[in-house]
C-alpha positions in Angstrom: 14.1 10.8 -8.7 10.8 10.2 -9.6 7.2 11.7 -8.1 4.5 9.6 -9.3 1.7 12.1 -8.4 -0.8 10.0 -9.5 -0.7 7.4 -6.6 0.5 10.1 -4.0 -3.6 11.0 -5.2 -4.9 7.8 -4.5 -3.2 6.1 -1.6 -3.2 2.7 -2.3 -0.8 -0.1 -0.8 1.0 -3.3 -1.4 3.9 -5.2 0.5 7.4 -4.2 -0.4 9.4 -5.2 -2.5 7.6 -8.2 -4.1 4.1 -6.1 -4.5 2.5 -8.6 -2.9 0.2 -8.2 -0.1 0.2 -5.7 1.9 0.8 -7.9 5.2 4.3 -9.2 4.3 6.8 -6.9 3.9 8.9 -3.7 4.8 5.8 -1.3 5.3 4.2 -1.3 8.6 1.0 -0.8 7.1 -0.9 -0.8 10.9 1.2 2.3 11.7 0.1 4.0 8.1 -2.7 3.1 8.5 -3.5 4.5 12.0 -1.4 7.6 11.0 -3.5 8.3 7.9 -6.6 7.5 11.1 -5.6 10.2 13.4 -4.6 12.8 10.7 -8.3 12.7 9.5 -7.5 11.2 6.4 -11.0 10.1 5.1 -10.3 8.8 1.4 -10.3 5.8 0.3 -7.0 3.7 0.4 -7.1 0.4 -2.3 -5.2 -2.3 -2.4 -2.7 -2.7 -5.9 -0.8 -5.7 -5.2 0.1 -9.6 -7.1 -1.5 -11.8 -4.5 1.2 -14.5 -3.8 -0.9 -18.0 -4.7 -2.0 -16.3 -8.2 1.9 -16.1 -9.3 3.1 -18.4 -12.0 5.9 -20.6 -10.6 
């Protein structure tokens, strides 16, 4: 198991698994989202993700 503590910190989101955007994927990132909304979460949240038409084919 591994805690990666530094982007538990900094909230930031991509799709899963390919690290693409956030979008596509297995996270619902309009429920996290909303969530991290009515929690009162008022950080930032970034974006760390391989955008799909950059990729080398």
């Amino acid at each position: 198991m591994q805690m990666d503590f530094y982007h538990c910190q900094i909230i930031q989101i991509a799709g899963v698994p390919g690290r693409n955007e956030p979008d596509v994927g297995e996270v619902n990132y309009r429920y996290v989202l909303a969530l991290l909304d009515e929690l009162g979460y008022d950080g930032w949240v970034g974006c760390e993700y391989r955008p799909v038409r950059w990729q080398c084919r």
